[in-house]
N, C-alpha and C positions, 0 to 999 in steps of 0.2 A: 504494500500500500504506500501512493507519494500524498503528502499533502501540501500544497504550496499556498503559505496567507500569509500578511503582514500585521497581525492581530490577535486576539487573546480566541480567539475559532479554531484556529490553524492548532493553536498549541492544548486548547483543551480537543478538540477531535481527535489528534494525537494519540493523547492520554487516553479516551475514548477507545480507539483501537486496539491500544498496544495495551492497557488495563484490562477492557473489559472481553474485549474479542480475543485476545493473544496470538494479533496479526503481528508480523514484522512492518515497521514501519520508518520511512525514509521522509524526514521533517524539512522544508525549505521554507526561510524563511530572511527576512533583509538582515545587513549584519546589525543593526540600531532596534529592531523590529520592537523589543519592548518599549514601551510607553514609560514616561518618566514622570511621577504625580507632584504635582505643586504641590505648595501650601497654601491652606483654606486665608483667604484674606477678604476684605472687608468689613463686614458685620461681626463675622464669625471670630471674635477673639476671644479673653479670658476664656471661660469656660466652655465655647468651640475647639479652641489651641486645644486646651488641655484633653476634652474626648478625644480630637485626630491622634493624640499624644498616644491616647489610650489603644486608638485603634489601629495606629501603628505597631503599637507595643505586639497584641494578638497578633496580627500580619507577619511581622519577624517570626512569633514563637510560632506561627504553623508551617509559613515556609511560603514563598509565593507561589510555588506549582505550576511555575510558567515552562517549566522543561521540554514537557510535552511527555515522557517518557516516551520518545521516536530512540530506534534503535541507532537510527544512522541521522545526524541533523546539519544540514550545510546552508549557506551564508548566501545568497544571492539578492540583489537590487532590484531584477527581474527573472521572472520565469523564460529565459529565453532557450532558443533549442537546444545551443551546447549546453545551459543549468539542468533543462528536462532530462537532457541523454546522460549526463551525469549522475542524475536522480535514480535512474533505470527505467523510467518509464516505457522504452522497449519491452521489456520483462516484467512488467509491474504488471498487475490485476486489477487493481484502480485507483486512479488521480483525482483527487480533490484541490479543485482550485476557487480556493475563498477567501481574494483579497477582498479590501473594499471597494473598488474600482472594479466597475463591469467590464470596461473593457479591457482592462489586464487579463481578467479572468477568460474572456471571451477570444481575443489575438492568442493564449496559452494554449486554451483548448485546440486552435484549427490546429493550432504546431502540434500536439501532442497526439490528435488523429491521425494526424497525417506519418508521427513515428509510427504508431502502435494502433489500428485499425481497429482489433480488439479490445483495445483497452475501455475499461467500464469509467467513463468521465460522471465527477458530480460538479457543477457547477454552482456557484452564488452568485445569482443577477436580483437587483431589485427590481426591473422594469419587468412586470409581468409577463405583457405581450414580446417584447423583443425576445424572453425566453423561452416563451412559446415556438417561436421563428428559429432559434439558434438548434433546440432543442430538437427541432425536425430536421435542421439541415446536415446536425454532426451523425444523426442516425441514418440518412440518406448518405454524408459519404462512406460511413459505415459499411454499409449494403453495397454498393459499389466496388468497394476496396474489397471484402471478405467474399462476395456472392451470395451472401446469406442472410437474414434481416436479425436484426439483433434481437438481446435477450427482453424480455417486460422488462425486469424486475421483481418479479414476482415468482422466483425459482424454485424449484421442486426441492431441494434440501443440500449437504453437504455435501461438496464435494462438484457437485454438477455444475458448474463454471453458468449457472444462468445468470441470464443478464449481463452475459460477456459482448463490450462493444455500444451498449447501451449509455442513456445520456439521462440525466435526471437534472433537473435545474428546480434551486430550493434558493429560499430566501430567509434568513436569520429574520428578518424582520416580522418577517407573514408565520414563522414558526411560533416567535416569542410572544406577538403584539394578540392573542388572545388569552395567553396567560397575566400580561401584566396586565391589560384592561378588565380582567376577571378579578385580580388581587386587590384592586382600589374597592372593588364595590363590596358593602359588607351584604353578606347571603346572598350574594350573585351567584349564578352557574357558571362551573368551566367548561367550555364548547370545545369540542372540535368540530371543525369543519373542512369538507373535502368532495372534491366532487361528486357535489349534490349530498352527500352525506354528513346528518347532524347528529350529534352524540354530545349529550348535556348531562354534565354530573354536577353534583351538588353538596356543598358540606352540610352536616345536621349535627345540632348541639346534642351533646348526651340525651337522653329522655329521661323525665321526670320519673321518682316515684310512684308506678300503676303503669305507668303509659309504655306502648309499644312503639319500637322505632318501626319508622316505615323502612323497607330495607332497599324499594325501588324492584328495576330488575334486577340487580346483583348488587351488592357491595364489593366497591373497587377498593377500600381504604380504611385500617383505623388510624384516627388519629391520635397523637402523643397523648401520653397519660399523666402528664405531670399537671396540664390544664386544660379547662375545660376549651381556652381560646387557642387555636392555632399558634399565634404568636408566642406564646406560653414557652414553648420547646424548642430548643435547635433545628429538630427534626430533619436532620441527615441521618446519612448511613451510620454514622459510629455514635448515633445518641443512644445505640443498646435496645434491649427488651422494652424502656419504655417510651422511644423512636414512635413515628407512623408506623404501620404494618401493611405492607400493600397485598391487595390478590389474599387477606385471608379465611381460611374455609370457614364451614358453619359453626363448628365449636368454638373457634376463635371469635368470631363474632356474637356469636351466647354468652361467653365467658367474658366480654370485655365490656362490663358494666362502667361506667361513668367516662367515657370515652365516645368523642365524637366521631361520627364517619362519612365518606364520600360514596356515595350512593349515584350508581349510573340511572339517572330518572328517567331521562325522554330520548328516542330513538327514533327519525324520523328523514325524509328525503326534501332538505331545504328547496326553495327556491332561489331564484335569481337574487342578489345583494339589493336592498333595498335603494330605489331610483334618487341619489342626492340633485335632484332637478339641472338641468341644463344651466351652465354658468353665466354669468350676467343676467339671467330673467328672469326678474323677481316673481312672484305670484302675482294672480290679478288685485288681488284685495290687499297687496303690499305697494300699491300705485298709489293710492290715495287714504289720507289722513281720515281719522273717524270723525271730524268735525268738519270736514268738507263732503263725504259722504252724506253727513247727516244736513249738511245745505242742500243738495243738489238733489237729495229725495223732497227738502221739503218745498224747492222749487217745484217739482214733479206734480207734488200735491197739488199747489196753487194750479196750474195747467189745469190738472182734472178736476178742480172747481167750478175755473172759470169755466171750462167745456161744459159741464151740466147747467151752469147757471144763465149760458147763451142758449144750449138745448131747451131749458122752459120755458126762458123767455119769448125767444121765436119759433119754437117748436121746430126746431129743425131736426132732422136725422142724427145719430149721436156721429157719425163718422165726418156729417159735412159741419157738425156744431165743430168738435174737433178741429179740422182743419182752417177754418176762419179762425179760431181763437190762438192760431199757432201764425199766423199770417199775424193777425195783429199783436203778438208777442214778440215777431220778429221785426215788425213795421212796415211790412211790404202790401201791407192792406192800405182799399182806401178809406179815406175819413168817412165817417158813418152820419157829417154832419147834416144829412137829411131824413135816419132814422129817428127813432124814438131814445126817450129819454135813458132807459132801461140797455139799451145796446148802445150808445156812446160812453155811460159810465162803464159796463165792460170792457171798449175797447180801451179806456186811460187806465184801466188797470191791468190788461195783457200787456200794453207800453209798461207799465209803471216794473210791473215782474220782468219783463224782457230787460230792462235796464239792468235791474239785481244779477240778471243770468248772466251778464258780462263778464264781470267781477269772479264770477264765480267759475265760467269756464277757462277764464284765463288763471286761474290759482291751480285749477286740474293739470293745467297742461305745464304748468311750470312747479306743481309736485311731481309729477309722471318723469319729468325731465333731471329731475333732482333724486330721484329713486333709483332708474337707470344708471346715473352715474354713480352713486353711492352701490351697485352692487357688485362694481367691482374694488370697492375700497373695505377695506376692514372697518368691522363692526366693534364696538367699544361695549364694557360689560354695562349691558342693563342698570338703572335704580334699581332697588331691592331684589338683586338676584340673590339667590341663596340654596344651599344645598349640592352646590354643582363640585364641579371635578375640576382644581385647576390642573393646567398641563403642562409641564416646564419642556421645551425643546422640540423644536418641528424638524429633526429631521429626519432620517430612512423608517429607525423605531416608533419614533413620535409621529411620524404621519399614519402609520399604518397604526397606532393605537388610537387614534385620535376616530380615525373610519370606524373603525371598532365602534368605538363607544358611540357614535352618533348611528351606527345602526341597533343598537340599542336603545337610544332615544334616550342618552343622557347627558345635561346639560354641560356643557365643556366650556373653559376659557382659558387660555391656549397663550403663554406667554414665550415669544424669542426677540432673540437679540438682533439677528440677521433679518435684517427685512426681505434679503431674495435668499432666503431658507428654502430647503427643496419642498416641505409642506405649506408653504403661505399661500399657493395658488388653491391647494386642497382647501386649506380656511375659507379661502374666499368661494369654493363654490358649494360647501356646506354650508355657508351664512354663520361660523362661527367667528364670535368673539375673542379678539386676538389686542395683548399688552405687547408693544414693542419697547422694550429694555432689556438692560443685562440682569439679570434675578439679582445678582449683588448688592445691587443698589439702591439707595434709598425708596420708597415709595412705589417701586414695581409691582411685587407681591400684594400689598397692598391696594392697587389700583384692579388688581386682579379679583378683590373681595375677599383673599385667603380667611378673613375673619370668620367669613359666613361659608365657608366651604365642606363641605363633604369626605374630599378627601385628595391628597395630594400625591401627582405621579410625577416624579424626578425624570427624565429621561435624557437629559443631554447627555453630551459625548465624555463631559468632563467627569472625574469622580468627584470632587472637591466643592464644584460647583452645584451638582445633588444636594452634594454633605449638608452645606451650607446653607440651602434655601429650608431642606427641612429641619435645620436646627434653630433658623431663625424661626420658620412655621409655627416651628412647635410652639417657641416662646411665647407666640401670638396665640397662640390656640392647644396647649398641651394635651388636648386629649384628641386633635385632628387625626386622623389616620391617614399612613402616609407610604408612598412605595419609592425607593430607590434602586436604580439602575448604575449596576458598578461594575467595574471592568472585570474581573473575577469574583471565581465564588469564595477564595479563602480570604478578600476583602469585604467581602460582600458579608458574608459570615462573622466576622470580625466586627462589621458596624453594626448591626444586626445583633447579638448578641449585647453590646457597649449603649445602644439605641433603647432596649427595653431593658435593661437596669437602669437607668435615666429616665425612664417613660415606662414604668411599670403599667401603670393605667390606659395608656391609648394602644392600639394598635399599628403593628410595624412590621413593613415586609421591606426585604433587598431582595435582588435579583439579580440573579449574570444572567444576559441574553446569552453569554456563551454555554453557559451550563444547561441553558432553555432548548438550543438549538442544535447541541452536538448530537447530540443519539439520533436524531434523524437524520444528518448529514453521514452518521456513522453506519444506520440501517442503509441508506443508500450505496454507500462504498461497499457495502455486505450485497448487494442487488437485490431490497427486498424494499415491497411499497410500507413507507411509512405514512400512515395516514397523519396520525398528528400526536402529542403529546399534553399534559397537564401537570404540573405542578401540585403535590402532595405535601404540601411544609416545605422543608427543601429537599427531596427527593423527586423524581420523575416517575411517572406514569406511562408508558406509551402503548398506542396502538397501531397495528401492523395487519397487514391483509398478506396471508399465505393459502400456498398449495400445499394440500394436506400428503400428496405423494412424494415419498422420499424422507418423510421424518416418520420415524417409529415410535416416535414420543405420540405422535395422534391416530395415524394410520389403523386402523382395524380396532379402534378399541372407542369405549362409547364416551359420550360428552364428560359425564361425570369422570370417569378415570382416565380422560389424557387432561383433566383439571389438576395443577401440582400448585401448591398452594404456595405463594411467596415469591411464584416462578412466573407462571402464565396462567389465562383463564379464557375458553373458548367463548365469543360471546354471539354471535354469529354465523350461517351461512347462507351461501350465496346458490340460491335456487331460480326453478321456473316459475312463473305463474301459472303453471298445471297442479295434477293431481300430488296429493301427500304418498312416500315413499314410506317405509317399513321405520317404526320408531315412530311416527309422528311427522316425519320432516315432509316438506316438499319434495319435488325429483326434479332434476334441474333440466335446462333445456337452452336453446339461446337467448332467448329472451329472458335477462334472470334479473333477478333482486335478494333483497338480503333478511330473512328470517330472523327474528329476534326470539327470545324464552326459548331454547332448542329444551325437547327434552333431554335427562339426562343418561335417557336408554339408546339415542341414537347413536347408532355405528359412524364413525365418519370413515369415508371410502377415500380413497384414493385420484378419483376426479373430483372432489370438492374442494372447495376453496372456502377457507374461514377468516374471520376477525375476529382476533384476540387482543387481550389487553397483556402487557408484560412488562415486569421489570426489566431495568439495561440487561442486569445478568443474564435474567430468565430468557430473554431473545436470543443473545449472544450464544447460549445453552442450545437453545431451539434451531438458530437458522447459522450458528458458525460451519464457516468451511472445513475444516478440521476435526475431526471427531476426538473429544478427549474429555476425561472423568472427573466430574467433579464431587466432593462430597460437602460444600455448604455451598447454597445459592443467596 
């Protein structure tokens, strides 16, 4: 395995591999490649200094963990062909290239198809569509080069080289940015989503005295025992017996009285992303002001007065009373000064209201004109907004959380410093409200309404910069709940830990997007579909769609018994819309979908295909190349 990034990705996917999977692994990466952290300055002194102090202190005593554990690690500026051919990418099985820069990533990969034809490419592009496009093209020269069409992804088990040649293009952004937007919200669901497929899990507080937990369709999760609140516990892998417990069975979950759990609720085949309306055009009822509305109906009114009031008097037809009284409204009628008394005073009062209409249609036409331009300018946070989400940093993570949460329909106000940030065009055609300053400084935050806030999501590029807006947060709002976005997880961990002995009372989550996003960068260097992943404390969840031929761990034996508790859990298969097959299941066909509650007498065969849920390990177990023994998962 090569993996070539200039970032805290490169070096935990690494680790990923060579830890979890026990691939051999070849690291490239620039010779500068790690990050150097300031010091927190501004606001954040006295007893800011002193926590980074703190949380430096942890960081030293656990070690940075930027190594990668790559068996082989060499030094290059770029991925150029002599660095790839030096890599082995010839003889490699597959290349991961996950700079920040799409097109580094993108000019690497044509090079390295073009060594290694076979070679299984994972890519990191943020542009969706352009990976779509890339995505077809490296597997088109693929087919060309070999004669042969490449692998899914989706390969039959150990050893069988599927997915040899194949091209996956993932985005750290689009992996992470459902988990962090899931973390701010308190009793939100964690989603995944994937084409067309929605999987929504849910944390639940211990159950009272009497009361039964509802357990969902399955229980994915217990969580940590030391409190009742997530935050409570470390909840990584080395927090022991009283850690989260992922994937476990029904005794475990009987016996784990005062202990929260993640419960897979709803199962279902989403639609299209909800429609953020076409950019610059506003709504029609955001053209005009409610106090010109409420003139221009009450003009309306007058009209259909005076129209009944000329109808009785001359008894005319209601459509031809209408149209004179719209002539003399407008003055193109002539003087009535040889009717009756009764239709001259009409006609000085259709003048008298056509005069009023003037005024008023010129106020329409120069709010319509002031509306249009304001919809492409940013929008400023509401009077009394309150309850919302603010959201420090618009850019790869911060745009695509920010989409998140406004398909969710939750009220956001979106603070950066960069006004041509790569999310400010997104701002602008969600109609969110966006603070332009540096969070450091004075009055920012604040203009943001952090007072009245719900809850705070860190996401800039900086660490220090997080640090520092939620330490100032806090002081304005101690009991705010607040999510940070830090370069690693043994920093991440380290603040996180130093965060809730400081803030015992509020709620506090870190995050490494790196740690959010490798196991799927690592299922796909393995050639297998990762659907998506979820955040368990600080542990990972993931789910993966396999072919049940070639693993012996599921092959011929039924739902319940290829269930290994702490490893994997079937949750899933993928059938026809015809008749039910022996067990209860459907029988599959081409037309297929995917079955949820399987019972737990079905056999799975050999042409089916499942989704399961699994730990890093439990996969690495399930779908490693390699066959080898382990005795603790």
């Amino acid at each position: 395995m090569v993996v070539c990034g200039d970032d805290g990705l490169a070096h935990r996917l690494a680790a990923e591999l060579r830890g979890v999977y026990r691939e051999q692994v070849t690291l490239v990466v620039p010779p500068a490649g790690r990050r150097v952290r300031q010091p927190v300055v501004g606001r954040a002194r006295a007893a800011s200094a002193a926590l980074l102090d703190m949380v430096n202190a942890a960081v030293n005593r656990t070690g940075s963990g930027d190594s990668g554990g790559a068996d082989r690690e060499l030094d290059a500026t770029e991925p150029t062909e002599d660095v790839l051919a030096d890599a082995g990418v010839e003889r490699a099985t597959a290349l991961a290239l996950v700079y920040d820069d799409d097109e580094t990533n993108i000019r690497a990969a044509l090079t390295a198809r073009r060594l290694n034809p076979r070679l299984r490419l994972v890519l990191r592009l943020y542009n969706r569509r352009l990976g779509q496009h890339i995505e077809e093209l490296l597997d088109q020269s693929a087919t060309l080069a070999t004669g042969s069409s490449p692998g899914t992804g989706s390969g039959s088990g150990a050893g069988s080289g599927a997915g040899a040649g194949s091209t996956t293009v993932l985005s750290d952004a689009d992996t992470a940015a459902p988990a962090l937007a899931a973390t701010a919200l308190v009793g939100t669901s964690k989603v995944v989503e994937t084409d067309g497929l929605l999987l929504r899990a849910v944390e639940r507080n211990p159950p009272r005295p009497g009361e039964v937990a509802d357990p969902g369709l399955c229980t994915l999760a217990l969580l940590s025992a030391t409190s009742n609140d997530p935050a409570g516990a470390d909840g990584s892998e080395e927090s022991g017996e009283h850690g989260p417990q992922l994937l476990p069975d029904a005794a475990a979950v009987e016996a784990a009285t005062g202990r929260g759990t993640v419960a897979l609720e709803h199962v279902s085949y989403s639609g299209p992303p909800l429609p953020a309306g076409r950019a610059g055009v506003p709504a029609f009822g955001e053209l005009f002001s409610r106090r010109l509305r409420w003139s221009l109906a009450g003009l309306a009114a007058c009209v259909v007065a005076l129209a009944v009031a000329l109808m009785v008097a001359t008894g005319d037809h209601p459509l031809h009373a209408t149209y004179v009284t719209l002539l003399d409204l407008f003055s193109i009628n002539e003087p009535a000064h040889n009717k009756d008394t009764g239709r001259q005073i009409l006609q000085l009062l259709s003048g008298f209201v056509g005069l009023l209409l003037l005024p008023v249609l010129l106020a329409a036409v120069l709010e319509a004109l002031g509306t249009f331009r304001s919809a492409s300018a940013l929008r400023k946070p509401p009077r009394g907004l309150g309850g919302h989400v603010v959201l420090l940093g618009l850019g790869k993570i911060g745009t695509r959380v920010l989409t998140r949460l406004r398909e969710m329909d939750i009220p956001v106000v979106c603070v950066e410093a960069d006004p041509e940030a790569r999310g400010m065009a997104t701002a602008r055609r969600l109609r969110v409200p966006v603070v332009l300053g540096d969070v450091t400084q004075e009055g920012v935050l604040e203009a943001a309404k952090i007072h009245r806030a719900h809850s705070l999501l860190a996401l800039t590029s900086v660490d220090t910069t997080n640090l520092e807006a939620v330490l100032y947060a806090r002081s304005v709002r101690s009991r705010l709940r607040v999510v940070l976005r830090l370069y690693d997880d043994d920093f991440a961990t380290a603040v996180y830990r130093t965060l809730r002995a400081a803030h015992p009372g509020a709620l506090t989550r870190s995050r490494s997007v790196t740690h959010l996003a490798a196991p799927s960068f690592a299922g796909a260097m393995m050639g297998r579909q990762i659907l998506g992943a979820i955040p368990v404390e600080r542990r990972v969840l993931l789910f993966a769609a396999v072919e049940v031929a070639g693993h012996p761990q599921l092959e011929g034996k039924t739902v319940g018994e290829a269930f290994r508790a702490g490893a994997w859990r079937v949750l899933a298969l993928e059938v026809s819309d015809g008749g039910r097959g022996e067990g209860g299941a459907p029988e599959r066909a081409r037309e297929s979908r995917l079955v949820w509650e399987l019972p737990d007498t079905y056999v799975l065969r050999g042409s089916d295909r499942v989704v399961l849920a699994a730990t890093r390990r439990g996969l690495a177990e399930l779908l490693g190349r390699r066959a080898r023994q382990r005795t603790d998962v």
